[in-house]
C-alpha positions in Angstrom: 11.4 -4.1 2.8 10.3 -2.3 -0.1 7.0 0.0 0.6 4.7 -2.4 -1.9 1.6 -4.3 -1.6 2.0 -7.7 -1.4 -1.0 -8.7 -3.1 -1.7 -5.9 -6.0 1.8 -4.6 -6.3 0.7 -1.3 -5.6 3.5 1.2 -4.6 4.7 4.3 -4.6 4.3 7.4 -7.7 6.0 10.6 -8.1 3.5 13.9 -8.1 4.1 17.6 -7.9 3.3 19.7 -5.2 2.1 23.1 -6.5 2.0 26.4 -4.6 -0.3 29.7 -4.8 2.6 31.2 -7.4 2.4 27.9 -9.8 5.9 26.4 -8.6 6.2 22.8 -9.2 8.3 20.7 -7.1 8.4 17.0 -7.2 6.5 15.0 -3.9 5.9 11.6 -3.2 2.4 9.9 -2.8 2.5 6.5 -0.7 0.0 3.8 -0.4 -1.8 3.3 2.5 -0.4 0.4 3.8 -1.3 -2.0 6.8 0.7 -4.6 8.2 -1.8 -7.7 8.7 -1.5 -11.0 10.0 -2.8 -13.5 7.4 -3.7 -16.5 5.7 -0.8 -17.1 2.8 -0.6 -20.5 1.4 -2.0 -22.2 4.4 0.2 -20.6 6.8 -0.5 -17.5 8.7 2.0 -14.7 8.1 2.4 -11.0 8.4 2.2 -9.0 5.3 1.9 -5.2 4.0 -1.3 -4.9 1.8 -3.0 -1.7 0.7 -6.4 -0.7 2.3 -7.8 -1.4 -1.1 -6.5 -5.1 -1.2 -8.5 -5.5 2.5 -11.5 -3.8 2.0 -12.5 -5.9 -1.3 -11.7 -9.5 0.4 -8.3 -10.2 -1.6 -6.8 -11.1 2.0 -8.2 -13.8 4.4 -7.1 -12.6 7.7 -6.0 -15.1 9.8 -7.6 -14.9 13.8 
């Protein structure tokens, strides 16, 4: 399974980590992703959303 958020599509970008002397070298930044049990089209099911997607109440999770 691909490291994406189900519900915003968020995933992951390419940065550079930079040390004291200015060198650049390429890292990778990942969302923060939660695996949550919710409510999808009537039927409860686990998905991977970002922390973003929960905290604003794009997921109904299910109990």
């Amino acid at each position: 399974m691909a490291y994406v958020c189900e519900i915003c599509g968020k995933n992951r970008s390419v940065a550079n980590n930079v040390s004291h002397s200015h060198i650049k070298t390429k890292r990778v930044q990942k969302p923060n992703l939660q695996r949550v049990k919710a409510v999808v089209d009537g039927h409860t099911k686990h998905i991977m959303v970002c922390t973003r997607c929960l905290r604003s109440g794009k997921v109904v999770k299910a109990i």
